[in-house]
C-alpha positions in Angstrom: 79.6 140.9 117.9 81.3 138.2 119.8 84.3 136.1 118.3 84.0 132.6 119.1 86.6 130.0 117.7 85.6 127.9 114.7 86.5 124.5 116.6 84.2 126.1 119.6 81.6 127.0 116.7 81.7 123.5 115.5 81.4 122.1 118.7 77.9 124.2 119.5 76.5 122.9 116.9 76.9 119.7 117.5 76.0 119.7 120.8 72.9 121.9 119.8 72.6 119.1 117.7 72.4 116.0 119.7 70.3 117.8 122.2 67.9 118.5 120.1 67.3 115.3 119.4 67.2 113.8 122.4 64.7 116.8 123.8 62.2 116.1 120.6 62.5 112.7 121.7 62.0 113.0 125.5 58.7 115.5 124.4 56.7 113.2 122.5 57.4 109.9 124.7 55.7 112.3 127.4 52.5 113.3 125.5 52.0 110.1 123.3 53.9 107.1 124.8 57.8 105.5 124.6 55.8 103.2 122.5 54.2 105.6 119.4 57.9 107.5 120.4 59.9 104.6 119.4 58.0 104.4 116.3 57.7 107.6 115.1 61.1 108.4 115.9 62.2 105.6 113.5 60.2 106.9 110.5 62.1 110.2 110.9 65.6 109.2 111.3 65.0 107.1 108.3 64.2 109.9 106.4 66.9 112.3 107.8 69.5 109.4 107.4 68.7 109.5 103.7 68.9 113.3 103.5 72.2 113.2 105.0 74.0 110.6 102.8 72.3 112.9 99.6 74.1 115.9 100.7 77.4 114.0 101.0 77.3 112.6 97.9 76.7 115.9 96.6 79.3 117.5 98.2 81.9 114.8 96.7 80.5 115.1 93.2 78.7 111.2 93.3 75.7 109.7 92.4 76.1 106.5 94.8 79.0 104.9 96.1 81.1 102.3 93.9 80.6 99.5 96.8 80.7 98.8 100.3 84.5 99.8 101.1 83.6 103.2 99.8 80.2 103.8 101.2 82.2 102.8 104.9 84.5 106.3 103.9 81.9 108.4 103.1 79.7 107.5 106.4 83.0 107.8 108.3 83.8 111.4 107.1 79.8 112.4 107.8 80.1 111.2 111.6 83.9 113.0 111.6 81.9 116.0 110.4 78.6 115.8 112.1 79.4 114.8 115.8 83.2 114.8 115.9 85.5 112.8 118.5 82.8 113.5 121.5 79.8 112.2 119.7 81.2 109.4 118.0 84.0 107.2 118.7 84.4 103.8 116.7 86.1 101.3 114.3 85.4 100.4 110.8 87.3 97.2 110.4 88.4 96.2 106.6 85.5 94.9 104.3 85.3 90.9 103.7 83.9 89.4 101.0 81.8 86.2 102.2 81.6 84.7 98.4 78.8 84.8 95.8 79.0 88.7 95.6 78.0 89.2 98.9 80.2 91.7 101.4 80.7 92.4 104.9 81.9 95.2 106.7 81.8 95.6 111.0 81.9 98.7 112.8 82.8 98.6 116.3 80.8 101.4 118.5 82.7 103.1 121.9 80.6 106.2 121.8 77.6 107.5 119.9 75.5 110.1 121.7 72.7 110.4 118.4 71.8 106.5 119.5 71.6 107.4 123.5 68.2 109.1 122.9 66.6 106.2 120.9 68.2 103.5 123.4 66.2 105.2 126.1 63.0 105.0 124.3 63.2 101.6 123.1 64.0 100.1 127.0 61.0 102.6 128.2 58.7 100.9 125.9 60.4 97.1 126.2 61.2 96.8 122.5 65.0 95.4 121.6 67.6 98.4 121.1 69.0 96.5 118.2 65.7 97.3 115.9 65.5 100.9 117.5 68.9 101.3 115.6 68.9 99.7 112.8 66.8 101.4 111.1 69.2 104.4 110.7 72.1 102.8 109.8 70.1 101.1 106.9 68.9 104.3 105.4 72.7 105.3 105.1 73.5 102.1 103.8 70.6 101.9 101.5 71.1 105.5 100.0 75.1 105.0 99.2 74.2 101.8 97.8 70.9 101.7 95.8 71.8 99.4 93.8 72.3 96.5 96.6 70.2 94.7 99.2 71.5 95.8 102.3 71.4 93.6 105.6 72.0 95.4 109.5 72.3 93.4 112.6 73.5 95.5 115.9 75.2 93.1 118.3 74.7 94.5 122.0 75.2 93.1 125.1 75.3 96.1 127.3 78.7 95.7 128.3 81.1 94.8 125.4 80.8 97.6 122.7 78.4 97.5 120.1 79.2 96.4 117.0 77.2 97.0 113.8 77.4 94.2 111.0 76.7 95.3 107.5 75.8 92.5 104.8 75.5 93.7 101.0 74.6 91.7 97.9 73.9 92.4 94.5 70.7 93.1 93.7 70.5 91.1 90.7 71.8 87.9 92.6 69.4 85.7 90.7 70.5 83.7 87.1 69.3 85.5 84.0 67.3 83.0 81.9 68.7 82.5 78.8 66.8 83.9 75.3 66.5 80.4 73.9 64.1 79.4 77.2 60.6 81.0 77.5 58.7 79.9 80.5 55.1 79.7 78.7 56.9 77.2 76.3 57.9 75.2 78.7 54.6 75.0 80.1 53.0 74.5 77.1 55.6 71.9 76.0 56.7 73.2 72.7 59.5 74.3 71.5 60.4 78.0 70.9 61.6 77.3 67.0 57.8 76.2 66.5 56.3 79.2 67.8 55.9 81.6 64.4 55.1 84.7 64.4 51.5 86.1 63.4 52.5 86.8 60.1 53.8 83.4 59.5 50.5 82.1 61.1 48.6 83.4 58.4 50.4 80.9 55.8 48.5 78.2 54.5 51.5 76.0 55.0 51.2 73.6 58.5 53.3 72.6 60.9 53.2 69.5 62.4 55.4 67.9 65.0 58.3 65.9 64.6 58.2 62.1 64.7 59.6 59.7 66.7 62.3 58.7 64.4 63.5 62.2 63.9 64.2 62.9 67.4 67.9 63.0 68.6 69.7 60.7 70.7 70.2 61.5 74.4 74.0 62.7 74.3 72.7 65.1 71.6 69.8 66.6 73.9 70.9 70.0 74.6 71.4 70.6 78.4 68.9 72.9 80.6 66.3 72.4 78.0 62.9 72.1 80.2 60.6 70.4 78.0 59.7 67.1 77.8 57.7 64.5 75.6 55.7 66.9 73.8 53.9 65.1 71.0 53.3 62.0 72.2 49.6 62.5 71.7 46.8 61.5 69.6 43.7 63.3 70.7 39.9 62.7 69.3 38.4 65.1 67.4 35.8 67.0 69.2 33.2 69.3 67.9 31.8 70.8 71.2 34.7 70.2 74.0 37.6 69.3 74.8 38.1 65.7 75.5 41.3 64.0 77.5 44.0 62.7 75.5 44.7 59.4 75.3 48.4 58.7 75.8 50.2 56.1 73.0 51.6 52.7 74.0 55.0 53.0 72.5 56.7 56.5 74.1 59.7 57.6 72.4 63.5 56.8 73.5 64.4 60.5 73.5 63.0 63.7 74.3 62.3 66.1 71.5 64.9 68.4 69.7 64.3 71.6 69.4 64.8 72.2 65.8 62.0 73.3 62.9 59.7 70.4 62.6 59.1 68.7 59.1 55.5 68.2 57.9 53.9 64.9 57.8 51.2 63.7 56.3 48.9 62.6 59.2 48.9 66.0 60.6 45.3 67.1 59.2 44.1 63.8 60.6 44.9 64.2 64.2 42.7 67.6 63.9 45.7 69.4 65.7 46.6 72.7 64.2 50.3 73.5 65.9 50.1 77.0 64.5 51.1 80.2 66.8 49.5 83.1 65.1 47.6 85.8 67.6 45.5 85.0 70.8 42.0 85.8 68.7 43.3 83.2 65.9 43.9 80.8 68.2 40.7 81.2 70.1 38.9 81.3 66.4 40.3 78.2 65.4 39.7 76.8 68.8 36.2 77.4 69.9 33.3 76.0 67.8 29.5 76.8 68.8 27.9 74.5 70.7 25.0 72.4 68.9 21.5 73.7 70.1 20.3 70.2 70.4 22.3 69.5 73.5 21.0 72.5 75.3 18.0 71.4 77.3 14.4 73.6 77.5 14.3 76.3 79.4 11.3 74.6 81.0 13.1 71.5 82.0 15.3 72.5 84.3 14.0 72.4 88.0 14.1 75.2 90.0 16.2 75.9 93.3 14.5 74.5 96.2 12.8 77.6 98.6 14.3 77.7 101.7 12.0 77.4 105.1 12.2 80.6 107.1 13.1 79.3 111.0 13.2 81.8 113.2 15.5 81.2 115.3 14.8 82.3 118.9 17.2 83.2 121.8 16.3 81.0 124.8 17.2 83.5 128.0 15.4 86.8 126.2 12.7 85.0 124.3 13.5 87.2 121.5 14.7 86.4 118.0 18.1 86.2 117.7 20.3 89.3 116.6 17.2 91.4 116.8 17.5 94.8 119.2 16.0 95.0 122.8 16.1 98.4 123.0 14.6 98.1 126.6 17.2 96.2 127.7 19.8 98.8 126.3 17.9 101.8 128.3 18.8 99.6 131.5 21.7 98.8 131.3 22.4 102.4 130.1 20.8 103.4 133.4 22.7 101.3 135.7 26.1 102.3 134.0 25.1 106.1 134.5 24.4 105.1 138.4 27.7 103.5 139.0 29.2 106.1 137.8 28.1 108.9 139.6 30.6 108.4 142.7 34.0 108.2 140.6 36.4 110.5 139.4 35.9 112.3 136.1 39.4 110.8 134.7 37.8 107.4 136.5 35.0 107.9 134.1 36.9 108.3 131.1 40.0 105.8 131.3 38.3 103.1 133.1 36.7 100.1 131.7 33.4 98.9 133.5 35.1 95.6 135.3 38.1 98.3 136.5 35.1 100.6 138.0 33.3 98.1 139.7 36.3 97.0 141.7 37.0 100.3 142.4 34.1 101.0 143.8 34.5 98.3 146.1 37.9 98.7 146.9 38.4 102.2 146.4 40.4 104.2 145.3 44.2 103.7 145.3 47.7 105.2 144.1 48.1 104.4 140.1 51.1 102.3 139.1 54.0 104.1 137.8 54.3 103.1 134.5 58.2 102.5 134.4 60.4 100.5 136.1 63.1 101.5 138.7 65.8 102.1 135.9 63.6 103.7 133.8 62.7 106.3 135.9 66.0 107.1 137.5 67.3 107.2 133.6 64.5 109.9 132.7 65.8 111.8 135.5 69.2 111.4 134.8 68.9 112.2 131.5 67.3 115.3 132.1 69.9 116.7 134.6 72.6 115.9 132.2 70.9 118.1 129.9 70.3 120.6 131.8 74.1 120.2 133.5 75.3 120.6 129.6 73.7 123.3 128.5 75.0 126.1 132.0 78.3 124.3 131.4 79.3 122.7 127.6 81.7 119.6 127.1 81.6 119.0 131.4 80.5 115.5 130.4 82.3 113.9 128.2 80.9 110.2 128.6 77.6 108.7 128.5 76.1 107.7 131.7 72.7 105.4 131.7 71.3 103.6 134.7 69.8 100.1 133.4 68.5 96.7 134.9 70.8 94.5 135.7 71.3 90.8 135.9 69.2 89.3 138.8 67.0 92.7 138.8 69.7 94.8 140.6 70.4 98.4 138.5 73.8 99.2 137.2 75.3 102.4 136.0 76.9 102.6 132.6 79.6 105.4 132.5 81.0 105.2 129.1 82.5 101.4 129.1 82.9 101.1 132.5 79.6 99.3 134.5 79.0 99.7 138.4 77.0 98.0 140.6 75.6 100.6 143.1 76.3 104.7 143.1 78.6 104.5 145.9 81.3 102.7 143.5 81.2 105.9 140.8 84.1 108.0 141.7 83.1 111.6 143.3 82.4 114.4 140.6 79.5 115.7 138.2 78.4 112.6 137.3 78.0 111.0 140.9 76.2 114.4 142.2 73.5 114.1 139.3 73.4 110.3 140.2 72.7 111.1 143.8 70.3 113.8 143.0 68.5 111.5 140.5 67.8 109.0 143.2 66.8 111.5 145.2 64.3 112.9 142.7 62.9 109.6 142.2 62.6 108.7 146.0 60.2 112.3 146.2 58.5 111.7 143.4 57.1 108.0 144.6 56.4 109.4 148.2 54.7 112.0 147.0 
């Protein structure tokens, strides 16, 4: 058995690590798509990134972190851990608080190989980078804070580094309502010291409302209370429905109070019962059978006029419309199978019938590559590195990308430094897999 230093031993694994990732990646944006790659991708970094802030709570004895300035230490010591100086090189500036619980905490990114893999995808399938990433970083977030909303936004010009703003806020930003307040109460415009309880209800004592003259003056109106002129009523007694209420000429100066009413005496002749009591006792003392005298004969009502069937006819066929011609069907079955007999069996298969018909005419002709310039130089790239890291480990020490850039000319992206052409990157490993990229990519599109 070999000895291998522990730093060495650390350092396998995270490079064994990192490509892994980035091969899983590269695999299933070949077989399904950047697109389904970008998105499935996501789902499972969200999902690992939860994982990974459970174990290090574990490991420090937690349940969550106490708030944002110590979720930043824990995430900091996993990256330490995970990918070490090479894989991750950045600044967590100091936490601000922005005011009404809310705080903010930066992180400035130089280096971090586990987002070079999904940058890649995302620019192969033209979505922003920005939403690539940020799903990671809030799983992290999220799990060391459950009990706040958490906010990413990834900053990212391409040249500056990246810098990752985190926004958290309590998740019980909102008010509590008070006990003395009760929404249905408010909508039903009476106060909570009237509602009794169901045993109360059953009392043969009323309530009524209070009258004008006991109400309070405005200074004495408690604040915040929502109700308003509540029993400024007098409604008609109804046996069978429920007529509008007629509103009184004189309103009141002041709003109600809400303290225990007083009985008065005209409260059995308003026909009002203010009682609380259980929804079946107040549907029992509110619904009263209709008289069968004002329910006309079955016989006297008119029935629904019939409908007159139209059949409605397609002018061109001369058939009804919506019906099935299955004649028609069988021909143009027929000539489909007919065009088709001199293509390609892949022509028969991915190709609409407006893209076979001009191919037919036309002929047939060299498919379109489905990435751009960069994109295909990157893929390339990207796959020499690997394959230049794993014969020799820790020769490359920087990311290098190829991109678009401004004006549709490419630049190369070695670590924070940007060139315009592959002549400018000084000689070494990175320029020969440059130059061999290029001349990959040059092959493959004469070929």
């Amino acid at each position: 058995m070999y000895e291998i230093h522990r730093d060495k031993q650390i350092e396998l694994l995270r490079w064994l690590l990192t490509t892994l990732d980035g091969q899983w990646l590269s695999k299933i944006a070949a077989v399904s798509g950047p697109s389904e790659a970008s998105k499935l991708n996501g789902r499972v970094h969200s999902t690992l990134g939860r994982t990974e802030m459970k174990a290090m709570l574990a490991l420090l004895g937690k349940n969550q972190a106490e708030n944002l300035g110590q979720a930043a230490d824990i995430l900091k010591t996993y990256l330490s851990i995970a990918y070490g100086e090479r894989g991750f090189s950045g600044i967590f500036r100091p936490v601000v608080k922005t005011g009404e619980g809310q705080e903010r905490l930066e992180i400035e990114l130089r280096r971090f190989t586990a987002l070079d893999a999904i940058r890649k995808v995302a620019q192969a399938a033209g979505e922003p980078v920005g939403l690539a990433t940020e799903g990671l970083w809030s799983a992290w977030f999220e799990t060391l804070l459950p009990q706040e909303q958490v906010e990413v936004n990834l900053r990212s010009d391409g040249v500056t580094p990246d810098l990752v703003v985190i926004t958290t806020a309590s998740a019980h930003f909102i008010a509590a309502i008070t006990e003395d307040f009760s929404p249905i109460a408010s909508v039903l415009q009476i106060p909570l010291e009237q509602i009794e309880s169901p045993a109360a209800s059953s009392s043969s004592a009323p309530v009524s409302q209070p009258t004008p003259t006991e109400w309070p003056s405005a200074a004495e109106k408690p604040s915040g209370f929502p109700f308003t002129q509540s029993y400024t009523y007098r409604p008609e007694v109804a046996s069978n429905s429920y007529s509008s209420l007629p509103e009184t000429s004189h309103p009141p100066e002041a709003p109600p109070t809400p303290e225990i009413a007083k009985p008065v005496s005209n409260a059995p002749e308003l026909g009002l019962d203010r009682k609380a009591g259980t929804l079946n006792q107040r549907l029992s003392r509110l619904q009263k059978p209709t008289d069968s005298s004002e329910i006309p004969p079955a016989g006297s009502l008119a029935p629904p006029p019939v409908p007159t069937n139209t059949l409605r006819v397609n002018l061109d066929s001369g058939r009804p419309l919506f019906s099935e011609d299955l004649e028609a069907d069988v021909k143009r079955s027929v000539e489909r199978r007919k065009a088709q007999k001199g293509l390609p069996l892949i022509s028969r298969i991915m190709l609409s019938k407006e893209a076979k018909e001009m191919l037919k005419e036309s002929g047939d002709e060299k498919p379109i590559q489905p990435f751009s310039l960069a994109s295909g130089i990157e893929m390339i790239l990207q796959r020499l590195i690997n394959q230049e890291l794993a014969r020799q480990p820790g020769s490359i020490t920087e990311p290098v990308h190829v991109v678009n850039g401004p004006e549709g000319f490419l630049q190369i992206h070695v670590g924070v430094r940007v060139y315009e052409s592959v002549g400018e990157v000084p000689p070494g490993h990175i320029l020969d897999l440059l130059q061999q990229a290029v001349a990959e990519w040059m092959d493959s599109q004469e070929s």
